[in-house]
N, C-alpha and C positions, 0 to 999 in steps of 0.2 A: 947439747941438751935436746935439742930436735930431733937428731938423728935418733939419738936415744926413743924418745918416744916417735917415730915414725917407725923404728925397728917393732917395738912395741904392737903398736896396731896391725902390722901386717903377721905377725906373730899371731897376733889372736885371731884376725881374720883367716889366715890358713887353719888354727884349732878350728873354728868358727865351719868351715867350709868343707873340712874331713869329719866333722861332728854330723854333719848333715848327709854326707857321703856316707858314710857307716848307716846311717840311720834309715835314709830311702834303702840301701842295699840291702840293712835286716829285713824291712820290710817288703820288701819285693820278692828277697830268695823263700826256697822252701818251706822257713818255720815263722816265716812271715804272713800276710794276710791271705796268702793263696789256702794255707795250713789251716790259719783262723775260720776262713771260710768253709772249709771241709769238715773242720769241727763241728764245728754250726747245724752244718746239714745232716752230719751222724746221728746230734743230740736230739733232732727236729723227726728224722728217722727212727730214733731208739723210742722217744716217748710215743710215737704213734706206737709203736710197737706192740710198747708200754699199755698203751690204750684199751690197745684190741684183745688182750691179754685178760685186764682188767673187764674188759664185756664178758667174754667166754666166760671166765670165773664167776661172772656175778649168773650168766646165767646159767653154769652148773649147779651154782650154790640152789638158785630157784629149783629146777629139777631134781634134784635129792631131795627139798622138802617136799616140795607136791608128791614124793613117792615115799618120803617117813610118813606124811599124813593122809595119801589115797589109798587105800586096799585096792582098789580099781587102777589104778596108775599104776601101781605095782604087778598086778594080775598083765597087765598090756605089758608091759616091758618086758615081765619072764617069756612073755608069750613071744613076743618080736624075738628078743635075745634065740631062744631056744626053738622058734620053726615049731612051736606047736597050737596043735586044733584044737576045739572042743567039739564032741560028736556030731557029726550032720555037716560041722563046716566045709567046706571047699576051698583049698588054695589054690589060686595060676599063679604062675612064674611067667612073666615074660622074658624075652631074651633082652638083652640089650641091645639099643641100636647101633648100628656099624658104626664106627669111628674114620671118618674120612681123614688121609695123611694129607696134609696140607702141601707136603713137598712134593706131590704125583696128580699132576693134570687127573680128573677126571670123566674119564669114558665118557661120551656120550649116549645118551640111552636109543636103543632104535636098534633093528636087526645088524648083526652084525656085518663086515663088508669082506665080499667074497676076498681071497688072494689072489695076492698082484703072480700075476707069471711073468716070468722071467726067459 
C-alpha cells in the first residue's frame, strides 16, 4: 500500500514538474512573452499612428471649411495652387538652399590650397 501511493506522488510530481517545463518554455520561445512584447509595441505604434492621422483629418476638415465659407481663403489658395498675380504684383522665387550630404566632410571655406607636387 505504500508503495503504491509513493508510486503515486512521484508520478504527479514528474506531471507536476513537465507541466512547469512546458509552461516556462511556451513562455520563453517565440510566441511567448518575447511575441507578447512585440505586440504591445506594434499596437502602442499603430494607435500613435492612428493619432496623427486623426489631427491631419481634423485639420483638413478645418481648411475646407474656412474655404466653403471664405471667398477670401478661396481667392489665396487658387492663387497659391495656380502661381498667379494680380496686376502690379511682384513675385521672387528664391532658390532653395543647398542641401548638405551628411556623408561628405565639408570643405572648409577659405581660398583654396595650391597642388601638392609630386
Amino acid at each position: 500500500m505504500q508503495l503504491h501511493h509513493l508510486i503515486r506522488r512521484v508520478a504527479l510530481a514528474i506531471v507536476v514538474v513537465l507541466a512547469g517545463v512546458y509552461g516556462y518554455m511556451s513562455l520563453r520561445g517565440p510566441q511567448g512573452i518575447p511575441a507578447l512584447m512585440e505586440k504591445w509595441r506594434e499596437i502602442r505604434r499603430l494607435e500613435e499612428d492612428n493619432a496623427a492621422l486623426q489631427r491631419e483629418n481634423d485639420y483638413r476638415r478645418e481648411r475646407i471649411k474656412k474655404l466653403q465659407s471664405s471667398p477670401s481663403e478661396q481667392e489665396l489658395e487658387i492663387r497659391k495652387k495656380l502661381k498667379l498675380l494680380r496686376p502690379g504684383e511682384t513675385s521672387f522665387i528664391l532658390p532653395d538652399p543647398p542641401k548638405q550630404d551628411e556623408s561628405k566632410p565639408v570643405a572648409p571655406s577659405g581660398p583654396p590650397s595650391a597642388p601638392e607636387e609630386k
